[in-house]
C-alpha positions as CSV (number, residue, x, y, z in Angstrom):
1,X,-79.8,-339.2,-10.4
2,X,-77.2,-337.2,-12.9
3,X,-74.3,-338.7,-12.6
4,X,-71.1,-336.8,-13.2
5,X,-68.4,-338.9,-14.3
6,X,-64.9,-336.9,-13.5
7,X,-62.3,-336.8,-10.8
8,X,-58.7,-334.6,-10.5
9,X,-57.2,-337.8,-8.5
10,X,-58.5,-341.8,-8.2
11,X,-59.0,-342.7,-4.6
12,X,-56.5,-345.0,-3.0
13,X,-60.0,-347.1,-2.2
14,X,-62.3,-346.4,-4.9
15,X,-63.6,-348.4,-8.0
16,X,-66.7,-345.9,-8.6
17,X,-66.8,-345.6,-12.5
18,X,-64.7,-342.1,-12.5
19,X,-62.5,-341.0,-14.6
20,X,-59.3,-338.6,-14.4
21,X,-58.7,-336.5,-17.7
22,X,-56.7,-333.8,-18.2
23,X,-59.5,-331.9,-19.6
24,X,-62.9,-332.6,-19.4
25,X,-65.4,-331.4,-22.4
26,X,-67.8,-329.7,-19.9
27,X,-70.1,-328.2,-22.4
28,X,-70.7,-331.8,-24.4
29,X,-70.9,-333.7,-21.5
30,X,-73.3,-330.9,-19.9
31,X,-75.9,-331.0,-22.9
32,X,-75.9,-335.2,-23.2
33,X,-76.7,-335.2,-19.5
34,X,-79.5,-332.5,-20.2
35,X,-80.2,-334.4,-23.1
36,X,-80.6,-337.4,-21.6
37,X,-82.3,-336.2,-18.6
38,X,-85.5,-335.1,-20.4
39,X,-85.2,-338.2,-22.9
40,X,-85.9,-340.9,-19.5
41,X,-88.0,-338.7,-17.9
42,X,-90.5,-338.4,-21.3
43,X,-90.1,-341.9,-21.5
44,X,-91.1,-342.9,-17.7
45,X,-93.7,-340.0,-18.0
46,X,-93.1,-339.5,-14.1
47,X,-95.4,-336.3,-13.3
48,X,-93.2,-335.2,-10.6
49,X,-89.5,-335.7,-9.3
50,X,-89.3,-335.8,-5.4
51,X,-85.6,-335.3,-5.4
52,X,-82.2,-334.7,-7.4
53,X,-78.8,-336.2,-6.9
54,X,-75.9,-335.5,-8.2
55,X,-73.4,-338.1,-7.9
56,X,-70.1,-338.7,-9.0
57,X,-67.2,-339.1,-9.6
58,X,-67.0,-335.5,-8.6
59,X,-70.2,-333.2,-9.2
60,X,-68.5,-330.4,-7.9
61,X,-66.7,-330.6,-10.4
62,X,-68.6,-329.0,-13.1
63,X,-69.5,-325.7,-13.1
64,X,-72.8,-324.3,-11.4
65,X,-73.9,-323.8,-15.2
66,X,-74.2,-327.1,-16.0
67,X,-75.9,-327.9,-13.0
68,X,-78.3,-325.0,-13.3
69,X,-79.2,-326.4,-17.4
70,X,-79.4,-330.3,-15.3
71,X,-82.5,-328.6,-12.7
72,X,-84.1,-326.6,-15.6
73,X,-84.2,-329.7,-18.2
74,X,-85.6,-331.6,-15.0
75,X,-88.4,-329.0,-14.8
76,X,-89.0,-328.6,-18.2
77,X,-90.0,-332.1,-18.5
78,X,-91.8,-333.1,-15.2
79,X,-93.4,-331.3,-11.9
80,X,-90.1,-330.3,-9.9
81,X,-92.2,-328.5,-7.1
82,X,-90.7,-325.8,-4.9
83,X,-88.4,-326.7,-2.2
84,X,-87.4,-330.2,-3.9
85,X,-84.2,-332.0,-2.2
86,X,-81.3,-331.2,-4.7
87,X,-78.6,-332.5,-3.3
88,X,-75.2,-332.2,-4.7
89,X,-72.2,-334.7,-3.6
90,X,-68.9,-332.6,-3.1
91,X,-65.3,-332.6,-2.0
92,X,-63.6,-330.4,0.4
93,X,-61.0,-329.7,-2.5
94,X,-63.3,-328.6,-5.1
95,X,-65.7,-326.6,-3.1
96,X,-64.8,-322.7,-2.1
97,X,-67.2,-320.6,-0.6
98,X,-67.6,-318.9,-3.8
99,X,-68.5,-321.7,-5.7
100,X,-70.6,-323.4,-3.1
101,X,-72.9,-320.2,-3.3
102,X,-73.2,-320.5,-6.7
103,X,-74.3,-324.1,-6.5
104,X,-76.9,-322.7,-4.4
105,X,-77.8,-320.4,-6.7
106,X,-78.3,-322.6,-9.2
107,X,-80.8,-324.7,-7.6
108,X,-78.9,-327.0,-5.2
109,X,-80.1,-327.3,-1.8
110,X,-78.7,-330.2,0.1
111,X,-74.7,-330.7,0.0
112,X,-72.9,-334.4,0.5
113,X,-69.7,-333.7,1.8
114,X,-67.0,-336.5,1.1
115,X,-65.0,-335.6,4.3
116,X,-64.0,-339.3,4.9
117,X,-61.8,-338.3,7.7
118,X,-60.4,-335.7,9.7
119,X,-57.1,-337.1,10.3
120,X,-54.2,-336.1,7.8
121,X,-52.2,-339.1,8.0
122,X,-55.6,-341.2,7.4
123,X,-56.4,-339.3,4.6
124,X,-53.0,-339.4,2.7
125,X,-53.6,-343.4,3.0
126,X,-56.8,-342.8,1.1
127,X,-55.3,-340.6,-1.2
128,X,-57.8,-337.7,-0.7
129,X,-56.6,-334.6,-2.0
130,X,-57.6,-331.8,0.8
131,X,-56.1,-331.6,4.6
132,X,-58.2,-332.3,7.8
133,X,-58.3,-328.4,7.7
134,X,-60.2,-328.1,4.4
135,X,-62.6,-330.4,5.1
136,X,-63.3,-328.4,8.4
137,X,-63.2,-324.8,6.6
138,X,-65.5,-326.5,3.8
139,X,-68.4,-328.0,6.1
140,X,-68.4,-324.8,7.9
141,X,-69.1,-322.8,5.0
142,X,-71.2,-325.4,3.9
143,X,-73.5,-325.2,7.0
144,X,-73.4,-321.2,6.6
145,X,-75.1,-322.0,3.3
146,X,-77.2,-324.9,3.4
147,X,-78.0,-325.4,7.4
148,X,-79.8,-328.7,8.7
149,X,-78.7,-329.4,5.2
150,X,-75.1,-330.6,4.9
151,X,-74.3,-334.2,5.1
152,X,-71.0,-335.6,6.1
153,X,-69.7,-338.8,4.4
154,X,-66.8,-340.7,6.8
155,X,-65.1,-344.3,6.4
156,X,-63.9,-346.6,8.7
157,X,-62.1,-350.0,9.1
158,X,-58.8,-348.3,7.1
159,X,-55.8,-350.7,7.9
160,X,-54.6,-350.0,10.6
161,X,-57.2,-347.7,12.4
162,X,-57.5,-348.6,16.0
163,X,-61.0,-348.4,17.9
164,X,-59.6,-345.3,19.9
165,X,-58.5,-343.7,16.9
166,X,-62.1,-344.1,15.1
167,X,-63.5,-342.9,18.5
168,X,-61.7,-339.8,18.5
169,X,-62.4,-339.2,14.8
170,X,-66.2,-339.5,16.0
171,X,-66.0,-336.8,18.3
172,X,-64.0,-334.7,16.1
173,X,-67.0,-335.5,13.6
174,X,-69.3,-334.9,16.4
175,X,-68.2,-331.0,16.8
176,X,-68.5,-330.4,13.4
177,X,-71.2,-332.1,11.6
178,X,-74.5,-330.8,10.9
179,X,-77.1,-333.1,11.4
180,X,-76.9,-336.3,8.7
181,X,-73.5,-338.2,9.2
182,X,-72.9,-341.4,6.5
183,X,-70.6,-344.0,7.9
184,X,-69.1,-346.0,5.4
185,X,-67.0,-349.5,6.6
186,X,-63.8,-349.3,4.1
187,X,-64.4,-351.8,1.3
188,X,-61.4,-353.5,-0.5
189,X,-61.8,-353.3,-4.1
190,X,-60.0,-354.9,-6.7
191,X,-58.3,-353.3,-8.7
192,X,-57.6,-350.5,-5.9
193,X,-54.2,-349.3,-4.6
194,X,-55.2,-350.2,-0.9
195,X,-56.6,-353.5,-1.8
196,X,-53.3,-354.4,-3.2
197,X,-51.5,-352.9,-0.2
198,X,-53.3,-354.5,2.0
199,X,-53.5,-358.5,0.2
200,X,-49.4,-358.0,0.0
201,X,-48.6,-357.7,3.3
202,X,-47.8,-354.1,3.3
203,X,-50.6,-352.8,5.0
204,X,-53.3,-354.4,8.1
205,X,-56.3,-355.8,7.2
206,X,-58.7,-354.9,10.7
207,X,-60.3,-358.1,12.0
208,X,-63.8,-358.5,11.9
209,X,-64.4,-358.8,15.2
210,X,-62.6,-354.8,15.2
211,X,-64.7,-353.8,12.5
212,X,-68.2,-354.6,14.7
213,X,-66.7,-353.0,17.5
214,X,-66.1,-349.8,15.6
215,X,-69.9,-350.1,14.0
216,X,-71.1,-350.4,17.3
217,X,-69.4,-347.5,18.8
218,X,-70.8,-345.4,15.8
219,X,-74.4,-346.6,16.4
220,X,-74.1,-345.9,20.5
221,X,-72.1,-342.0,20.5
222,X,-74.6,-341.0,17.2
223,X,-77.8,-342.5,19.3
224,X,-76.2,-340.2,22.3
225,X,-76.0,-337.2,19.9
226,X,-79.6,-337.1,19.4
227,X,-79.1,-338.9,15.6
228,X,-81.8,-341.7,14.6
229,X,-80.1,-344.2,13.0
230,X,-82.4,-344.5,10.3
231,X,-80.8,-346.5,7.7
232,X,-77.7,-349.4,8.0
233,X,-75.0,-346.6,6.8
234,X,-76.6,-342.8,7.9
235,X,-77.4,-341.1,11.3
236,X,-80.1,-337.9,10.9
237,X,-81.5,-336.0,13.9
238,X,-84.2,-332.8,14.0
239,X,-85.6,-334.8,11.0
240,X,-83.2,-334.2,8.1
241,X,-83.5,-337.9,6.5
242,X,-82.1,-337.8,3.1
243,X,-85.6,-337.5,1.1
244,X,-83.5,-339.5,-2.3
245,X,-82.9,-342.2,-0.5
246,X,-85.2,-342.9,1.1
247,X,-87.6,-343.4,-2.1
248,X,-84.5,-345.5,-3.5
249,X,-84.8,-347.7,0.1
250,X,-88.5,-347.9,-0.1
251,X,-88.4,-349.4,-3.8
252,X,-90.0,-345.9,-5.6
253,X,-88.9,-344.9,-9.0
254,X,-85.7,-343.4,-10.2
255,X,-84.2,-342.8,-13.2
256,X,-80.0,-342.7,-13.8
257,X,-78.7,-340.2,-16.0
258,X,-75.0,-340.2,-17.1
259,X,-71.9,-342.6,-17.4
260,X,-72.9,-346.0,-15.5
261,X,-76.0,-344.4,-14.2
262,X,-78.5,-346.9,-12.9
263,X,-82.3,-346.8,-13.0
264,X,-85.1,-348.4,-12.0
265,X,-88.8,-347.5,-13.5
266,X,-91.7,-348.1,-16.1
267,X,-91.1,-346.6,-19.3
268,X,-94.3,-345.5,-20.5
269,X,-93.6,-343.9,-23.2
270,X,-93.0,-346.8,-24.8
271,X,-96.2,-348.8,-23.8
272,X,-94.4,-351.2,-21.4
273,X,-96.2,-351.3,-17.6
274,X,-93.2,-353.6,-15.9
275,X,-90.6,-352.1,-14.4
276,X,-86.9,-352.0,-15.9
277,X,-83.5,-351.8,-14.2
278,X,-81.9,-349.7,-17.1
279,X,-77.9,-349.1,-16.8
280,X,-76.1,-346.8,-18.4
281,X,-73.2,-347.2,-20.5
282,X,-70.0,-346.6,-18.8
283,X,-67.1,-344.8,-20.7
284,X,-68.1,-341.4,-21.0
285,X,-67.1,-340.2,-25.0
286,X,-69.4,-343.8,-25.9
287,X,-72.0,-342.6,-23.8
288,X,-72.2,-339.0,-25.2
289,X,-72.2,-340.5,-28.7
290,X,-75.0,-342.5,-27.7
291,X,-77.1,-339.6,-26.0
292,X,-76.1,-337.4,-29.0
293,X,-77.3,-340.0,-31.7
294,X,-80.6,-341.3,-29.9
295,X,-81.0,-339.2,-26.9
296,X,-80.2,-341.7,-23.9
297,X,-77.4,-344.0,-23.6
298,X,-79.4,-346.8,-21.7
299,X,-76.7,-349.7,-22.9
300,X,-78.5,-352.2,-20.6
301,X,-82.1,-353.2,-20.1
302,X,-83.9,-355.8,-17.6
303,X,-87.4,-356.4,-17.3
304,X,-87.5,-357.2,-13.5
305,X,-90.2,-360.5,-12.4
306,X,-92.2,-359.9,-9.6
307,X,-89.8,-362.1,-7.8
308,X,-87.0,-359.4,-8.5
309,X,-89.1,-357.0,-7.5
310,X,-90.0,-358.4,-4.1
311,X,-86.6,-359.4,-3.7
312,X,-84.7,-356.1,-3.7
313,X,-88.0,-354.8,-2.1
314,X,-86.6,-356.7,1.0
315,X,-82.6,-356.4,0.5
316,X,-83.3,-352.0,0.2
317,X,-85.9,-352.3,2.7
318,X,-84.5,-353.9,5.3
319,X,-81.5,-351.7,5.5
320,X,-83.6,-349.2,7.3
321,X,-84.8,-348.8,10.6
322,X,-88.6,-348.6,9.3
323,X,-88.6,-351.8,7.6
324,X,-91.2,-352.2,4.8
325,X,-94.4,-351.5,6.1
326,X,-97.3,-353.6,5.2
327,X,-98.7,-351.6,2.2
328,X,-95.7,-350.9,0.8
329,X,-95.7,-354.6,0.1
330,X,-98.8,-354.8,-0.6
331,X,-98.4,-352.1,-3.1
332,X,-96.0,-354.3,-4.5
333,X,-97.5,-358.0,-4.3
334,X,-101.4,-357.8,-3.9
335,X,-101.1,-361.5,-3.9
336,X,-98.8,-362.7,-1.1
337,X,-98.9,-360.8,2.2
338,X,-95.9,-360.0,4.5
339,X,-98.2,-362.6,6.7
340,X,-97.6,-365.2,4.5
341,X,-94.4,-365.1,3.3
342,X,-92.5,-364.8,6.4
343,X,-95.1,-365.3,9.6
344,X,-94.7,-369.1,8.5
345,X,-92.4,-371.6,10.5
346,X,-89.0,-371.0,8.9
347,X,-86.0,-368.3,8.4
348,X,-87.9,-365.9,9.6
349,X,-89.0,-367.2,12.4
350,X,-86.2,-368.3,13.3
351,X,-84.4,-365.1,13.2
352,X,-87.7,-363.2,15.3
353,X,-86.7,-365.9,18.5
354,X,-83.1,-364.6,18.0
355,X,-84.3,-360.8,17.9
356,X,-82.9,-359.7,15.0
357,X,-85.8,-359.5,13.6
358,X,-89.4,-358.1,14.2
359,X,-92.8,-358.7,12.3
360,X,-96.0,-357.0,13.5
361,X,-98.3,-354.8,12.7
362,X,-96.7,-352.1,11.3
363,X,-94.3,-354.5,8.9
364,X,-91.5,-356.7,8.9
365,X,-88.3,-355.1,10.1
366,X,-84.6,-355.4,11.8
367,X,-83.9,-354.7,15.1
368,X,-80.4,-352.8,16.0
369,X,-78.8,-356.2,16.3
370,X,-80.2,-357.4,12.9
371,X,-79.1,-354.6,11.0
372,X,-75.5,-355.0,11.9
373,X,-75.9,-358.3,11.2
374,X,-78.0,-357.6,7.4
375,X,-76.0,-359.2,5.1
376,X,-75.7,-362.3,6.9
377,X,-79.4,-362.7,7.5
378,X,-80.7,-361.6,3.9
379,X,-79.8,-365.6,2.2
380,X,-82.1,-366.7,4.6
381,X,-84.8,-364.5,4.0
382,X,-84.4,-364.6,0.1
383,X,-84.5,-368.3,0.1
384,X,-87.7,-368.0,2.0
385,X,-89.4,-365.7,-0.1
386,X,-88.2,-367.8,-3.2
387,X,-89.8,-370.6,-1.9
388,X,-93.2,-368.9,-1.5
């Protein structure tokens, strides 16, 4: 999960750790991320990576180099077998045809296309730098290059976004996309432009009651589209699931590389068996001092409890539309069942007569009507597990 830390512009929405410098030192922050690549990946002594991601900031960024150096340090130090998922996060206004076939020959093989919108005047309010047109020229390139491969990222709930202007954005979506779509409901972060915009008075905060609607209306055109609606954010039809997120739903092991990079896994190499969450440290020169003078920048540590793990087995796991299948679990806790945690009078119960939930043979999972409703129904469920 290489994450690379740079932007030309901050978002009028985002609070990612990114950073905007008038020069970035590519070729130092290109070796500490190969550096620190192989580093983790000795010290986890995985035997093979299922998948790559390269996040951001703005991946597209860097050069196709540097990305190439990433994939080969990958390989040099665990199995990266033929026709691994390498996907690449990009923006419309960093992405040419050019250099998007030269990210493909480097190794990437899966693009992530931070479209957002396809409206111009929504898109100045988020402070995107490309045009509705970019983004249209760039995913059609994109699906020239990497078809049944090319991802679409769009938000909604901005302030003031009706439901008919989020429908037509669907449909304009709809004509264009290939076939995985990530919806994203706008999030107001402190410490953002629009946040401040909108707590002022300047700008409308959508209702809640607006924001479902919209949610819903995603769910029902997607589902008409022929799109599964596999997980609480992302839509996938003819069976192009993303394969890295799908480990990181279902609790497997990954390991963050770069600024503010977050892992989870065993390290190994260093005679531990329990699983860590490891993050990253955040500023970018610190972290390439780090990686430079010890060979990873892990500036945070946690040795997870089995509690911890069985809690964030059920928060990741429940956000799909699989669930968490009963040897997954058991996998995870030989000693308490699915069964008995939640089969018992209780939360979960409780939430089953509703129908937001469902526990049967295959595993416990949420129906459609739960999973819009996840974040509300996970207390409940955590409290129940903690009293186990």
């Amino acid at each position: 999960f290489p994450q690379w830390p740079y932007c030309r512009k901050r978002c009028s929405y985002c609070n990612f750790n990114k950073y905007v410098v008038p020069a970035a030192d590519e070729a130092a922050m290109g070796s500490c991320l190969v550096r620190e690549a192989s580093t983790l990946l000795r010290l986890s002594q995985v035997q093979s990576v299922s998948s790559v991601f390269f996040g951001g900031g703005t991946p597209s960024l860097a050069s196709p180099r540097t990305i190439a150096a990433v994939l080969e340090a990958v390989a040099g130090a665990a199995h990266l077998p033929a026709g691994t998922e390498v996907t690449l996060e990009a923006n419309p206004s960093s992405a040419g045809a050019q250099r998007l076939a030269d990210f493909r020959a480097a190794g990437v093989n899966r693009l992530s296309i931070g479209v957002q919108s396809l409206n111009d005047t929504e898109l100045r309010l988020l402070g995107r730098e490309h045009t509705a047109a970019e983004a249209r020229s760039t995913v059609e390139v994109a699906r020239e290059l990497f078809p049944g491969r090319t991802s679409l990222d769009l938000i909604f709930g901005l302030p003031g976004q009706s439901q008919e202007a989020w429908a037509q954005g669907l449909e304009a979506a709809l004509g264009l996309c290939d076939d995985h779509v990530s919806l994203y409901q706008l999030t107001l972060e402190r410490g953002t432009l629009l946040a401040a915009q909108v707590w002022g008075g300047a700008l409308p905060a959508p209702s809640q009651d607006l924001l479902a609607d919209m949610y819903h209306t995603a769910h029902e055109v997607l589902v008409a589209a022929g799109f599964r609606h596999y997980e609480v954010s992302n839509f996938a039809r003819k069976g192009a699931l993303s394969t890295h997120n799908l480990s990181y739903w279902r609790g497997e092991q990954y390991i963050g590389v770069g600024p503010g990079a977050h892992g989870r896994f065993v390290p190994l190499g260093e005679g531990s068996l329990c699983r860590e969450a490891r993050v990253q440290t955040l500023e970018p020169d610190a972290w390439m001092r780090e990686v430079q003078s010890r060979g990873h920048g892990t500036r945070r540590r946690v040795v997870l409890s089995p509690l911890e793990q069985l809690e964030e087995m059920l928060v990741l796991g429940l956000r799909t539309d699989e669930g968490i299948t009963h040897k997954r679990w058991q996998d995870a806790s030989p000693h308490l069942s699915l069964e008995a945690a939640f089969g018992a009078a209780g939360e979960a119960k409780a939430l089953q007569r509703k129908g937001w939930l469902v526990l049967d043979g295959e595993g416990l999972r949420c129906t459609w009507e739960g999973l819009a409703l996840l974040d509300s129904l996970l207390p409940d469920l955590l409290c129940q597990l903690q009293r186990c």
